[in-house]
NUPAZA-715363 format. One record per atom (N, C-alpha, C): residue in one letter; x, y negated, z. Coordinates in steps of 0.02 Angstrom, whole numbers, padded with zeros to 5 digits, always signed. Example, Ala and Ser with C-alpha at 12.3 -4.5 7.8 and 13.67 -1.06 7.14 Angstrom:
// residues 2
A+00660+00284+00390A+00615+00225+00390A+00660+00165+00390S+00642+00112+00354S+00684+00053+00357S+00645-00002+00394
END
This chain:
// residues 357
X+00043+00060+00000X+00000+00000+00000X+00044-00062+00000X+00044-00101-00058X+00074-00158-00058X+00054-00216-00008X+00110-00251+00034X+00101-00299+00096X+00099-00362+00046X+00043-00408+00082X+00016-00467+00032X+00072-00527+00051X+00099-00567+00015X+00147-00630+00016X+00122-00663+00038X+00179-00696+00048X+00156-00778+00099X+00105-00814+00044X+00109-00808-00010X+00086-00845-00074X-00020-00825-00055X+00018-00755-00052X-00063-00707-00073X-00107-00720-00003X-00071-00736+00053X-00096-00743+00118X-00146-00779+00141X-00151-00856+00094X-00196-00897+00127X-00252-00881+00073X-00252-00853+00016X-00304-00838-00038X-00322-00771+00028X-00294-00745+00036X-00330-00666+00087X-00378-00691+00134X-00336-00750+00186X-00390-00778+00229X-00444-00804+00226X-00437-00834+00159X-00491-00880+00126X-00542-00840+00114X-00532-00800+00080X-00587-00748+00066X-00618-00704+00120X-00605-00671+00173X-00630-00651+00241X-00660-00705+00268X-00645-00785+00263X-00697-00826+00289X-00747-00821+00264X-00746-00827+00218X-00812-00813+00167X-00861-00770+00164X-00819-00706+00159X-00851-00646+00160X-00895-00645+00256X-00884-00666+00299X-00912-00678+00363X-00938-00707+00371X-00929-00772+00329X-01004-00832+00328X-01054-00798+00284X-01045-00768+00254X-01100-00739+00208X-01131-00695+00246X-01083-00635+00272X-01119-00598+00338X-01157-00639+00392X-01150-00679+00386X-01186-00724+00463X-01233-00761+00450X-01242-00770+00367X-01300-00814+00330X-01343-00760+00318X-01330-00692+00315X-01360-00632+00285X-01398-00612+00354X-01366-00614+00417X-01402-00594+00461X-01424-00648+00504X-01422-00719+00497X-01475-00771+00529X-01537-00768+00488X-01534-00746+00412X-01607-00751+00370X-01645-00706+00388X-01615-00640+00399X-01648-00570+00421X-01702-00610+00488X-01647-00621+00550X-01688-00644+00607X-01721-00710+00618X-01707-00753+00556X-01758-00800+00570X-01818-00767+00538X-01812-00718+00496X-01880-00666+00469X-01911-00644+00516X-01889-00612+00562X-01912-00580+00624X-01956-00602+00653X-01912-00678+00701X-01936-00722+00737X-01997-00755+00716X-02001-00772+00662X-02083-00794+00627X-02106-00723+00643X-02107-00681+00593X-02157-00629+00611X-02181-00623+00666X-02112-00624+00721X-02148-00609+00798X-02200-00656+00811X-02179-00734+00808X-02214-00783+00844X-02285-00783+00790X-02312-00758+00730X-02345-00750+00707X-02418-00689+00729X-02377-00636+00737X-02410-00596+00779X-02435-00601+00829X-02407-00650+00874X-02415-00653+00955X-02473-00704+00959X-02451-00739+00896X-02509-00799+00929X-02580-00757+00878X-02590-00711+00821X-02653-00682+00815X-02654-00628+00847X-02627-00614+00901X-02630-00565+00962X-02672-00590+01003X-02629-00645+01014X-02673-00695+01098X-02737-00717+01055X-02764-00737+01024X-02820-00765+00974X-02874-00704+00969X-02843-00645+00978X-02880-00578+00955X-02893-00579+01039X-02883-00571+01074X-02882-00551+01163X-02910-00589+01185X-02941-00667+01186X-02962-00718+01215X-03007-00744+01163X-03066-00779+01196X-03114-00829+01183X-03113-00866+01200X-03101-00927+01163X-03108-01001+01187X-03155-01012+01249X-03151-01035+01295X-03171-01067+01350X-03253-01098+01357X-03314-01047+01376X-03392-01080+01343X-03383-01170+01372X-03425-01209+01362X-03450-01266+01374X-03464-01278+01465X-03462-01294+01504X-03496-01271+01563X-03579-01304+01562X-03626-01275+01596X-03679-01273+01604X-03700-01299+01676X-03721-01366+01679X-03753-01390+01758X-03802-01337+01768X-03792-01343+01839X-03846-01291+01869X-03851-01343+01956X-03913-01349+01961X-03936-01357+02041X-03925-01430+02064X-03900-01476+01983X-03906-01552+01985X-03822-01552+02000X-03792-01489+02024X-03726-01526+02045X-03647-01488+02016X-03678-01424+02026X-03619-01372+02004X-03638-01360+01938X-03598-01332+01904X-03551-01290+01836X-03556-01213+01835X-03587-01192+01785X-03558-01127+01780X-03525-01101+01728X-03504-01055+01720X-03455-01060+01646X-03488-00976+01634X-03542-00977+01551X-03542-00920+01523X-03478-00858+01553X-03520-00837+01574X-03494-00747+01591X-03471-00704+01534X-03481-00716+01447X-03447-00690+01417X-03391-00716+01395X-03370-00796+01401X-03320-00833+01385X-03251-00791+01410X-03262-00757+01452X-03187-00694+01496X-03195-00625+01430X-03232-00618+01417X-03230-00548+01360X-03183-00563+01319X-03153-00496+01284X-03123-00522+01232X-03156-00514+01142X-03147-00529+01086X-03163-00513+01023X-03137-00441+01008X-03110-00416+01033X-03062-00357+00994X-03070-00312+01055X-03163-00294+01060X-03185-00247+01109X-03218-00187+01077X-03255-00144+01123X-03288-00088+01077X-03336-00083+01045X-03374-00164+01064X-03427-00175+01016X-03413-00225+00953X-03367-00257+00976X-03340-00285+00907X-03332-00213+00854X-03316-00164+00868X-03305-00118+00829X-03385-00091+00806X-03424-00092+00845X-03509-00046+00827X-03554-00105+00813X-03536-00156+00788X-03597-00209+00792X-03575-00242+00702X-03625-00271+00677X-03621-00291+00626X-03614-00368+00637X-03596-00401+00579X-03590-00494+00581X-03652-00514+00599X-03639-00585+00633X-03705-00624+00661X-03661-00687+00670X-03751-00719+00663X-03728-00798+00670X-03703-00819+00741X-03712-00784+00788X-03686-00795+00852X-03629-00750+00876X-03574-00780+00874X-03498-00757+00852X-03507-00710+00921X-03530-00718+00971X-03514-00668+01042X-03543-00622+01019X-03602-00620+00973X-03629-00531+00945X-03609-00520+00879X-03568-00547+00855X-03529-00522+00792X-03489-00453+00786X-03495-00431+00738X-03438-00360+00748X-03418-00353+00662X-03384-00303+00643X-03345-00272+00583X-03371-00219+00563X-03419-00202+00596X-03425-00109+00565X-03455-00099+00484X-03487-00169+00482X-03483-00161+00405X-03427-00153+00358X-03393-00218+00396X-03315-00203+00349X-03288-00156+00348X-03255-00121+00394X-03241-00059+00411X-03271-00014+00362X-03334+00014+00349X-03365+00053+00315X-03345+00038+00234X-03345-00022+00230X-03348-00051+00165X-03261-00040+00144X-03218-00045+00182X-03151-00036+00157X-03118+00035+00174X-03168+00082+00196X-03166+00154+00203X-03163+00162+00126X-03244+00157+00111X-03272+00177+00058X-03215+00152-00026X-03214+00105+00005X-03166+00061-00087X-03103+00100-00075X-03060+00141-00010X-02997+00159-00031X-03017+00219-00046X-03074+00261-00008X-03098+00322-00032X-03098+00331-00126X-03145+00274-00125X-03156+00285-00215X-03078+00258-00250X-03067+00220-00215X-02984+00202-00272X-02946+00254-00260X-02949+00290-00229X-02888+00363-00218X-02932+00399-00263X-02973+00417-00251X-03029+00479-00307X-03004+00460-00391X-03004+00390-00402X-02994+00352-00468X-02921+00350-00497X-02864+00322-00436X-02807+00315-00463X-02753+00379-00462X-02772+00398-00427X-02736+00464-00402X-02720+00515-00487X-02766+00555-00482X-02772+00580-00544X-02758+00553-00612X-02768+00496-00620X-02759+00453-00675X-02688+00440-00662X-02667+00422-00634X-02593+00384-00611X-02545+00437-00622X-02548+00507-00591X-02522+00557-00563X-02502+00589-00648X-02572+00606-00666X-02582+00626-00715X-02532+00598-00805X-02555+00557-00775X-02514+00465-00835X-02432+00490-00826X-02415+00478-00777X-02318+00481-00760X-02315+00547-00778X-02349+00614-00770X-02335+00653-00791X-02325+00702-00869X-02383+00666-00910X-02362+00659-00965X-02322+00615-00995X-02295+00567-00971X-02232+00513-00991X-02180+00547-00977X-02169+00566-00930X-02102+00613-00904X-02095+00663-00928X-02145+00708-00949X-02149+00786-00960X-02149+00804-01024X-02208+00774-01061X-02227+00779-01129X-02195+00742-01172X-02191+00675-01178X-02208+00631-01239X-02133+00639-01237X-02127+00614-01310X-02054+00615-01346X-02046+00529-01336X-01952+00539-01335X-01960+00458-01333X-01958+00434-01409X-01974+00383-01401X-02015+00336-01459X-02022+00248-01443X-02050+00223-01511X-02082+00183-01503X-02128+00164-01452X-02167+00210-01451X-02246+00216-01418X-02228+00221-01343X-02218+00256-01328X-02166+00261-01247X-02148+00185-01213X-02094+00180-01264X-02051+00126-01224X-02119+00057-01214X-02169+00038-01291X-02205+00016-01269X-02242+00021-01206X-02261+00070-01191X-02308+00107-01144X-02279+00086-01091X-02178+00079-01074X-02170+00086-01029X-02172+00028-00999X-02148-00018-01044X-02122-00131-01042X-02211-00130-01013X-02257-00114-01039X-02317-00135-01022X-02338-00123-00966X-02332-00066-00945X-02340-00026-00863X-02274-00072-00800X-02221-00083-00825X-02202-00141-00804X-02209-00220-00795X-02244-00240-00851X-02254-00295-00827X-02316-00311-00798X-02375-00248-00823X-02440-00254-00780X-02430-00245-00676X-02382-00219-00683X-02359-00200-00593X-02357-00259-00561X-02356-00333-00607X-02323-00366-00578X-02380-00434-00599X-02458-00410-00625X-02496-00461-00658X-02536-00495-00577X-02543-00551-00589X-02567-00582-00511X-02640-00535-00505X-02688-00527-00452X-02729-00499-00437X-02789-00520-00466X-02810-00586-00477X-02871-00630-00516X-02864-00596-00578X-02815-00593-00610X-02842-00567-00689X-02864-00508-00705X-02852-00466-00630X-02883-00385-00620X-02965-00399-00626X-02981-00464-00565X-03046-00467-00550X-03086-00498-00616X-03058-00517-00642X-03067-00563-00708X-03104-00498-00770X-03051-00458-00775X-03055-00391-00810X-03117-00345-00783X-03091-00344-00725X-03158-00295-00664X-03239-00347-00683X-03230-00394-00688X-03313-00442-00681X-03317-00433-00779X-03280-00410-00804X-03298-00433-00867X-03329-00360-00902X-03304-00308-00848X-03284-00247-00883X-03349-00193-00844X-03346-00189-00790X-03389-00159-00740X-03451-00204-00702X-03437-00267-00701X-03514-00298-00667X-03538-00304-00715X-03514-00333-00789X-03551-00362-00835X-03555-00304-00894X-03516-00239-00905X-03499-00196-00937X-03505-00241-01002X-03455-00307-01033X-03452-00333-01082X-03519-00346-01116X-03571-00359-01082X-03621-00380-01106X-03668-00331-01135X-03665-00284-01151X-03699-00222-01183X-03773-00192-01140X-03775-00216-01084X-03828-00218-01033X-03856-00281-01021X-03917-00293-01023X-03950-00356-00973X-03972-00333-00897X-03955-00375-00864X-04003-00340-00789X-04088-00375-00800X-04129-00411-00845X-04181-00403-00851X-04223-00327-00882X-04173-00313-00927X-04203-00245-00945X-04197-00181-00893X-04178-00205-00847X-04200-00159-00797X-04165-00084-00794X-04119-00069-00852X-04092-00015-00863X-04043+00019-00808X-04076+00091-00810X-03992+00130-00763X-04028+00214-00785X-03956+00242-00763X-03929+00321-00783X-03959+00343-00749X-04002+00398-00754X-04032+00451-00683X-03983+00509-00695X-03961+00537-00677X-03926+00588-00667X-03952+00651-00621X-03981+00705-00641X-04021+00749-00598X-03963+00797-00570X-03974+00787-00513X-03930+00840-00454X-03945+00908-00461X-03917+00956-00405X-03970+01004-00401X-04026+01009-00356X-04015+00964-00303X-04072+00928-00256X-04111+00870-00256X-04068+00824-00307X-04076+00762-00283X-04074+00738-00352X-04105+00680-00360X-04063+00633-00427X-04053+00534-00397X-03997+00531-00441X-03955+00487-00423X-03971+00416-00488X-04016+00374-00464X-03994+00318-00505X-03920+00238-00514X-03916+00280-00568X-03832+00212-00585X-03845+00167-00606X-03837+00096-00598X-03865+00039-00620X-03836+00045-00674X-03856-00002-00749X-03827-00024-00791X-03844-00095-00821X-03790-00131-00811X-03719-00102-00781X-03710-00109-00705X-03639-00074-00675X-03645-00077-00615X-03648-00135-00557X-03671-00228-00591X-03672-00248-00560X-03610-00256-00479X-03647-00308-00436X-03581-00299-00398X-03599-00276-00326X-03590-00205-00354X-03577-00143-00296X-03515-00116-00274X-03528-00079-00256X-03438-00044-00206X-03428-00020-00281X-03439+00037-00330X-03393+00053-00364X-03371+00008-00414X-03413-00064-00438X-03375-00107-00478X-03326-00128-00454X-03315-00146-00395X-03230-00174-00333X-03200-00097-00319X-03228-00036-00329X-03163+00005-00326X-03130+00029-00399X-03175+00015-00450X-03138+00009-00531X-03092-00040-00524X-03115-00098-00499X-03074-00155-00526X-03007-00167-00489X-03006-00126-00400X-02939-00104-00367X-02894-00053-00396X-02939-00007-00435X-02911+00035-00460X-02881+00035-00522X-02881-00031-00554X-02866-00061-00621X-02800-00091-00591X-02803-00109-00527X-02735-00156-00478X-02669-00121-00483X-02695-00053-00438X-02641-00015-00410X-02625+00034-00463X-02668+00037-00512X-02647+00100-00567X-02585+00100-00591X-02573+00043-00630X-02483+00020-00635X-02431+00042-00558X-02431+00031-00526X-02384+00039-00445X-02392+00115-00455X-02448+00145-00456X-02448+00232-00442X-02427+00262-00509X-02435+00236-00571X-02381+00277-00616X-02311+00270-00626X-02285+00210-00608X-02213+00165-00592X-02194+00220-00545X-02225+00223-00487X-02189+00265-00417X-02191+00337-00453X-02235+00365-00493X-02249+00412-00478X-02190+00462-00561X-02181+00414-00583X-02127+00424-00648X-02054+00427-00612X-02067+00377-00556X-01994+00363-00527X-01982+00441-00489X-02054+00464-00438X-02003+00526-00409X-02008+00596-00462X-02033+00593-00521X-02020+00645-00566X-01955+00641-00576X-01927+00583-00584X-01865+00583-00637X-01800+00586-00606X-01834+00595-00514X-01779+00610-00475X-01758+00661-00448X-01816+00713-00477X-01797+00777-00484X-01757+00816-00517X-01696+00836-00500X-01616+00865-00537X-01656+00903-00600X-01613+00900-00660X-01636+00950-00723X-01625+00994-00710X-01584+01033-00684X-01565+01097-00668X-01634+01136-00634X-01652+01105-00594X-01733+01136-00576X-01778+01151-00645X-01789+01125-00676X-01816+01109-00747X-01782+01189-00783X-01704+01194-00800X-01653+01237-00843X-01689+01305-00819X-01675+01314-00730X-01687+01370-00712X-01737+01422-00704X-01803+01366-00684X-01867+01369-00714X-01887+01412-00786X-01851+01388-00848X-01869+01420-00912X-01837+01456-00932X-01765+01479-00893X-01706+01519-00886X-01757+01596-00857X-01802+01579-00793X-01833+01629-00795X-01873+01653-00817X-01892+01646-00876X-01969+01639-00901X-02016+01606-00909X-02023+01559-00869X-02075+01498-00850X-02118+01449-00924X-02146+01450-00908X-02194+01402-00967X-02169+01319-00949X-02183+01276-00995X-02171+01195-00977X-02217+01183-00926X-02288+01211-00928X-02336+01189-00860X-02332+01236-00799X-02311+01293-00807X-02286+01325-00737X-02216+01308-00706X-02183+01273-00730X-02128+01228-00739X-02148+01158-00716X-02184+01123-00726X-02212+01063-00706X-02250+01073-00640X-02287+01115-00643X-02347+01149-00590X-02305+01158-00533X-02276+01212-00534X-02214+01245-00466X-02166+01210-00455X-02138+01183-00480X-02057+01160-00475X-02075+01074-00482X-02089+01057-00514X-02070+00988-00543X-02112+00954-00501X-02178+00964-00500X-02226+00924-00450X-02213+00934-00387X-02191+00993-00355X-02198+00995-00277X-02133+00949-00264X-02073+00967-00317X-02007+00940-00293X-02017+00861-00294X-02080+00829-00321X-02083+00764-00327X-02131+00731-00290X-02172+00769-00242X-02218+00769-00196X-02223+00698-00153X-02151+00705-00125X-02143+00653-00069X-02147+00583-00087X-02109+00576-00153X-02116+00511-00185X-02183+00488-00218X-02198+00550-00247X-02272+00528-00250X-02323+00486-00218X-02336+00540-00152X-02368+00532-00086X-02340+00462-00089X-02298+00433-00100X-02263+00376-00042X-02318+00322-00083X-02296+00325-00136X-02304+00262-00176X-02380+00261-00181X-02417+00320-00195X-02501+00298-00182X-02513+00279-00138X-02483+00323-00083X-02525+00269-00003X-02487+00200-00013X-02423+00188-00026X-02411+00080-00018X-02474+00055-00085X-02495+00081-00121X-02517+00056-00181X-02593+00060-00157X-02641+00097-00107X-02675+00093-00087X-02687+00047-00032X-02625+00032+00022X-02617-00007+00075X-02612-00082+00044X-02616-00090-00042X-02619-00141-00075X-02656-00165-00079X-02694-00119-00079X-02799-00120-00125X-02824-00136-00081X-02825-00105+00000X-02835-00123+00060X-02836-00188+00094X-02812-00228+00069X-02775-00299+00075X-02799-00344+00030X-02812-00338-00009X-02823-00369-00082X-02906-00417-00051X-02919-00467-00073X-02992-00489-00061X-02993-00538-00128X-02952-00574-00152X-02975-00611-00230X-02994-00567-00261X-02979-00495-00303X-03032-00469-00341X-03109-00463-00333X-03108-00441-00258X-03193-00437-00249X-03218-00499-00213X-03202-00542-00210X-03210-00601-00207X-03272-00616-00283X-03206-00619-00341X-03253-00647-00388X-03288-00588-00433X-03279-00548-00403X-03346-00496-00446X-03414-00509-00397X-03417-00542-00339X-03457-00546-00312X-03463-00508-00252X-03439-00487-00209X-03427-00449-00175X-03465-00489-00114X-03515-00474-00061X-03539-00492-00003X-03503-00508+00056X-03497-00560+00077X-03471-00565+00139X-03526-00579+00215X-03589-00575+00194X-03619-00561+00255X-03679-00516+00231X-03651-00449+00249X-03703-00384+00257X-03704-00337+00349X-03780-00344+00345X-03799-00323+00376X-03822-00237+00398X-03748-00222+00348X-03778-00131+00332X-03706-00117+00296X-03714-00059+00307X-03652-00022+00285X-03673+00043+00211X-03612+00063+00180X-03660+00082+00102X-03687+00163+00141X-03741+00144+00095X-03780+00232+00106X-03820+00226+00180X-03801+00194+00223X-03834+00174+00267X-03792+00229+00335X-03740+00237+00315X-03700+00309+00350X-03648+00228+00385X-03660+00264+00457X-03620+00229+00501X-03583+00295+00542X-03572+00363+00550X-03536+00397+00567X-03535+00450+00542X-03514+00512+00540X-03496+00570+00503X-03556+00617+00494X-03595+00612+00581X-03656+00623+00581X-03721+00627+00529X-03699+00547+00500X-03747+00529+00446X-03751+00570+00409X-03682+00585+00371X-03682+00627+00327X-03727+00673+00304X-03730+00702+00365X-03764+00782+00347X-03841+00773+00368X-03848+00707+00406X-03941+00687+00411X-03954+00660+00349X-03918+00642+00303X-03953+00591+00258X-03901+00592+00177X-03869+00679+00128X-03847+00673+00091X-03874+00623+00019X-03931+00620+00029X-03937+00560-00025X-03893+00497+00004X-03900+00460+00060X-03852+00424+00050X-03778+00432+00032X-03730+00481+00026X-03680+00481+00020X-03698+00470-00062X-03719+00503-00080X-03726+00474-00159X-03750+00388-00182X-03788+00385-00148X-03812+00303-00153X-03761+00261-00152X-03719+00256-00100X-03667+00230-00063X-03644+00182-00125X-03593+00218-00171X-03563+00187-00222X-03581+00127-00257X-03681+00145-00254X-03690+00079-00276X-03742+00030-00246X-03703+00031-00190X-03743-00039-00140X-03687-00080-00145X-03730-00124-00103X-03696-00203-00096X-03651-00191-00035X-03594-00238-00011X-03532-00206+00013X-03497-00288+00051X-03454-00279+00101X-03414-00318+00104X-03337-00283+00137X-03279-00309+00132X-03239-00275+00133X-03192-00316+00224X-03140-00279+00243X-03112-00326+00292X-03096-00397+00265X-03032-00405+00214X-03020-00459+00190X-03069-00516+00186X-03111-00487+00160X-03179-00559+00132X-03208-00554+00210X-03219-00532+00242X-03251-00524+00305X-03195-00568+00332X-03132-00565+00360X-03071-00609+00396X-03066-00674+00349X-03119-00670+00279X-03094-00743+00254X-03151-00787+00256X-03200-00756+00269X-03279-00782+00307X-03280-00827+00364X-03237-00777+00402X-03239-00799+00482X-03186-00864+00470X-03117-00861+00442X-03083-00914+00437X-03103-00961+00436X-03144-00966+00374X-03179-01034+00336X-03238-01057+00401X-03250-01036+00428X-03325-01028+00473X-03287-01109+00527X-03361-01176+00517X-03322-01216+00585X-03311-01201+00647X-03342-01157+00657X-03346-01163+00738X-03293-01128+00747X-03272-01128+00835X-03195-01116+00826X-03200-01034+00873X-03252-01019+00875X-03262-00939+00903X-03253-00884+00849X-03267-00906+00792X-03258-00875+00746X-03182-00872+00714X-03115-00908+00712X-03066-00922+00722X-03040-00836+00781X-03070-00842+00830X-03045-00763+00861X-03080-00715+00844X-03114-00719+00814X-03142-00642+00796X-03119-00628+00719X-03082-00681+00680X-03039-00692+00625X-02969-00673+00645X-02940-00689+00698X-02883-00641+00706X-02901-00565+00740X-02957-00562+00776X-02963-00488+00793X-02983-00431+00731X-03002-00470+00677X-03003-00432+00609X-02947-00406+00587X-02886-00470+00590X-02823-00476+00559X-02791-00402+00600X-02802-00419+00658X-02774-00367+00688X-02793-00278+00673X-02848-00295+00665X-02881-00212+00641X-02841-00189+00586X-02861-00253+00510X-02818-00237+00478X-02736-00210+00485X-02704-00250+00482X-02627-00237+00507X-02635-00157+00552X-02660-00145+00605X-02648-00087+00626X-02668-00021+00574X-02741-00023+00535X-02737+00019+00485X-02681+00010+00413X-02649-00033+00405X-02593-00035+00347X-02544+00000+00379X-02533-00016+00442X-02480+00001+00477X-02457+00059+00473X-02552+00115+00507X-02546+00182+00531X-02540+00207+00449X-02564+00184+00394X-02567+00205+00316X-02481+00206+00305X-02424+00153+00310X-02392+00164+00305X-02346+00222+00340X-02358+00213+00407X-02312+00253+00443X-02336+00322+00407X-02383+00340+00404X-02436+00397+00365X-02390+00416+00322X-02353+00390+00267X-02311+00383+00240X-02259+00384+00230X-02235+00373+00265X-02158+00417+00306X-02162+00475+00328X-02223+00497+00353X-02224+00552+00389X-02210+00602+00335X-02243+00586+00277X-02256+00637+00221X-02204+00649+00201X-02159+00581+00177X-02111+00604+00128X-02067+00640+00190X-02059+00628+00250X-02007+00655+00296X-02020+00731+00311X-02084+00745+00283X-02107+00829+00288X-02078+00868+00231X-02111+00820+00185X-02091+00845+00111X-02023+00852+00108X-01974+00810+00135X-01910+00810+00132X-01874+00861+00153X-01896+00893+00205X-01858+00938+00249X-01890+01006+00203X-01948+01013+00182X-01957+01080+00144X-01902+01072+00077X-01879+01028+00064X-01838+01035-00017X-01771+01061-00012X-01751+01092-00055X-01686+01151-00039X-01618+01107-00067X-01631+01055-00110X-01591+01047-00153X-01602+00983-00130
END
């Protein structure tokens, strides 16, 4: 190892200053990141846990009493079982809740397969080409289109089905069950499944992006050995190629769902409800289910409001009681992204430990 000259010496020092101010600029940005986050959290923590202070009330010409629910907090167990009201102390979420069950339910049913399906004939099948690389610049730059022009597409495409329906003519699909029959509006107007098409128009790009990415990080040699033993291209894809790509999969639909979850400008302008008094199908617990299977079918196409538009209700709302039951939303939210993400680790960290290679 050559020893540096007196010459080379102060260029050496020079550069280790540098290289340490950069380290020290690199980790004050990290923790001034933090530090917001924290003090961000804390104060829609304390906001979620406390109610502003009632008015006091004369009583007996001389004394004060101060409302007995003004000590409760927003982010109780009936905030969880009670629906919105104009009187913020009996307000609750369980609509929302229901309503952003239901839209990730149907955007996983929608994107999943389509998405899954999509990366896998890009990766597996198609020859490269023209057509491809198009396919691919486009699936890239849609990953990255702001969320309004989804809802834009979604109101143009699914509430309004491009005009080909009037809602004076009164038209919809009956579809006969084997118990039951099911009427579909036409067009679907703005119900839960027009806002879970039009989420599902969101995240479709993110779940074929992720889902191309963990195919292609699967070694070829898995692939060689596979048809080395006999194997077909789809028992080859089927056994080997999909399970070995499982984890990445998994990952990227649940963040791409924890997207959809979050999202409130698309169903915003398809019309989406922000004060319902009912949840879809009329199913408020699991129970329902099995008292009342026509509603699970109905469900899809009622009227709906989601957390987001529900936490952007209360925001906008003057009074300032509504302000805490706007961060005790925030908070619901965040803990379900949270448990969705961690959900998510869990998987790929399962998936991980079964892979040999």
């Amino acid at each position: 190892m050559s020893v540096p000259t007196k010459l080379q010496e102060p260029h050496l020092a020079r550069r280790h200053r540098i290289g340490k101010a950069f380290e020290w600029v690199c980790c004050g940005s990290t923790w001034f990141g933090v530090v917001v986050l924290g003090v961000l959290l804390l104060s829609v923590g304390w906001k979620a846990l406390t109610w502003p202070p009632a008015k006091a009330k004369p009583a007996n010409n001389s004394t004060a009493t101060v409302d007995a629910q003004s000590t409760s907090a927003p982010l109780s167990t009936k905030f969880f079982s009670s629906y919105d009201s104009r009187k913020p102390r009996e307000a609750g979420i369980l609509a929302a809740i229901w309503g952003s069950l239901w839209l990730i339910v149907l955007v996983a049913l929608f994107s999943v397969p389509i998405g899954v399906g999509s990366a896998v004939y890009l990766e597996e099948y198609s020859n490269e080409g023209r057509l491809k690389r198009l396919i691919q610049v486009n699936l890239s730059n849609l990953a990255g289109v702001p969320s309004i022009v989804y809802a834009l597409l979604g109101m143009t495409a699914f509430v309004k089905m491009f005009g080909f329906f009037t809602k004076d003519e009164g038209k919809s699909l009956v579809i006969n069950l084997l118990f039951t029959t099911v009427d579909v509006p036409l067009p679907f107007d703005r119900t839960l499944i027009s806002g879970a098409l039009t989420l599902t128009l969101l995240v479709l790009p993110t779940v074929i992006v992720a889902s191309q990415e963990a195919l292609r990080a699967v070694p070829s040699s898995i692939r060689t050995a596979s048809y080395a033993l006999g194997a077909t291209q789809w028992q080859t894809i089927r056994y080997q190629v999909v399970p070995a790509a499982m984890p990445g999969i998994m990952t990227g639909v649940i963040l791409a769902l924890s997207r959809a979850m979050g999202e409130a400008a698309p169903l915003m302008l398809i019309g989406a409800l922000t004060y319902v008094a009912y949840t879809p199908g009329d199913i408020t617990s699991v129970s329902d289910i099995f008292k009342n299977p026509h509603g699970l079918l109905d469900a899809p196409f009622d009227k709906f409001t989601a957390l987001p538009l529900q936490i952007y209700q209360w925001i906008n709302h003057p009074r300032a009681e509504y302000a805490h039951l706007a961060a005790a939303g925030i908070m619901v939210l965040l803990t379900i992204l949270l448990l969705m993400n961690t959900f998510a680790i869990v998987i790929r960290h399962k998936f991980q430990k079964s892979t040999r290679w």
